[in-house]
C-alpha positions as CSV (number, residue, x, y, z in Angstrom):
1,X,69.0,-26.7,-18.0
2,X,71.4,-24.8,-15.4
3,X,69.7,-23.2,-12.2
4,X,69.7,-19.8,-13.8
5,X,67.7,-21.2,-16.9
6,X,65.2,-23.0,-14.9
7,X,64.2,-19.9,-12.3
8,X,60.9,-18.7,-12.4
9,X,61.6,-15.3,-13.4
10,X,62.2,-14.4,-16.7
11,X,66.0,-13.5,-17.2
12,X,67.5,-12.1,-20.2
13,X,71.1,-11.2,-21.4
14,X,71.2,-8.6,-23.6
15,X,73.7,-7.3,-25.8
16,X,75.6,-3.6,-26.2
17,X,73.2,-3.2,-29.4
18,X,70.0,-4.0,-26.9
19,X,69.3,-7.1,-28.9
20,X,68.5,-10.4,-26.6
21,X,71.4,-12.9,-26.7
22,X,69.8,-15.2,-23.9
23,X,66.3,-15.7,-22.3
24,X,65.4,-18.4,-20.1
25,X,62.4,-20.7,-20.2
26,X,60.8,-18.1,-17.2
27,X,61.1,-15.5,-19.9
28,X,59.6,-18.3,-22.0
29,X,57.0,-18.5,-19.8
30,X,55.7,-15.0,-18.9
31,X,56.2,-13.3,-22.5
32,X,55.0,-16.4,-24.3
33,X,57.5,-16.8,-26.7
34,X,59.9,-20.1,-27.6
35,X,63.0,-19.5,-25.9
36,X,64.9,-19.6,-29.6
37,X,62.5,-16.7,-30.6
38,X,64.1,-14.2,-28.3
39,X,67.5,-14.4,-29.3
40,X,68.4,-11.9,-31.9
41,X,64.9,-9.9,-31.0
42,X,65.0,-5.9,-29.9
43,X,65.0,-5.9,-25.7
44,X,62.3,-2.8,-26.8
45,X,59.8,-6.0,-29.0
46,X,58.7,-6.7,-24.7
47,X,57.1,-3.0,-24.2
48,X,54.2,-1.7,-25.0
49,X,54.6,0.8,-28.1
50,X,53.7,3.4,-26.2
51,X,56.4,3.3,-23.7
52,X,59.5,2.1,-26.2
53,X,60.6,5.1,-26.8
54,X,61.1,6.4,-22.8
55,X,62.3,2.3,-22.3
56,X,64.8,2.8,-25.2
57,X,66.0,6.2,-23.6
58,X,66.5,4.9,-20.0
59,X,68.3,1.4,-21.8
60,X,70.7,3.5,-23.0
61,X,71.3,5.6,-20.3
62,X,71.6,2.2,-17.9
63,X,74.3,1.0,-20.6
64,X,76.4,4.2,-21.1
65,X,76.2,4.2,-16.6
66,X,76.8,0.5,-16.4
67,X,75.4,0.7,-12.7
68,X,73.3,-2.3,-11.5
69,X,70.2,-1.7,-9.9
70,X,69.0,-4.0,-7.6
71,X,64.7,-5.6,-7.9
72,X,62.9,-3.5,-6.4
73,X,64.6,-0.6,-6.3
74,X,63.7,0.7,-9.9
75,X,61.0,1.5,-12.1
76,X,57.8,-0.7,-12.4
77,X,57.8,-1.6,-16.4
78,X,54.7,-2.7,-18.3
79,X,55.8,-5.4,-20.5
80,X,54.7,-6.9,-23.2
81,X,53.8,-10.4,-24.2
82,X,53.7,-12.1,-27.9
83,X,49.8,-12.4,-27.7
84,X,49.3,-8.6,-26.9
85,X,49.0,-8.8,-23.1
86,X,50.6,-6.0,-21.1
87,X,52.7,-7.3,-18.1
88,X,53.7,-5.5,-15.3
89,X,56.9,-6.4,-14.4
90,X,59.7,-5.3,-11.5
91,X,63.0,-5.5,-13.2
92,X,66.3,-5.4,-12.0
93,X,69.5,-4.8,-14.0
94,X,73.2,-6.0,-13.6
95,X,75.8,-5.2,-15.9
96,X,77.9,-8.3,-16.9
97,X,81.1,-8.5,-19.5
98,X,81.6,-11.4,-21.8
């Protein structure tokens, strides 16, 4: 597994359609999932169903600005893992082009 696999924090590509194409084993990790489960899964399965709606609105807007936004200079997120606990989680997004 490359560096960017292996890190501790839970990394996920996701695709124009806001479906997962890539999760590393730290997504593994903190959501609970196998790594092969995520691909193909809604980004909005990893919030609570309260707050998917708001997530799906700002996950838009992020995609139609295509502006990164460094950790730690966003929104807190509660996420959500496969057994039901709620995460909270500091998240940072970069745009990147395949």
């Amino acid at each position: 597994e490359s560096a960017v696999g292996a890190t501790d924090c839970a990394l996920f590509l996701v695709s124009y359609e806001m479906k997962i194409i890539y999760a590393n084993s730290g997504a593994s990790r903190i959501f609970r999932y196998p790594v092969e489960e995520f691909v193909g899964m809604p980004v909005n399965n990893l919030v609570p169903v309260d707050l998917r709606s708001k997530h799906l609105g700002q996950m838009t807007e992020y995609r139609d600005t295509n502006v990164s936004r460094p950790l730690g200079m966003g929104r807190e997120l509660r996420g959500l893992a496969k057994d039901g606990v709620e995460l909270l989680l500091e998240i940072a997004l970069t745009p990147f082009e395949h």
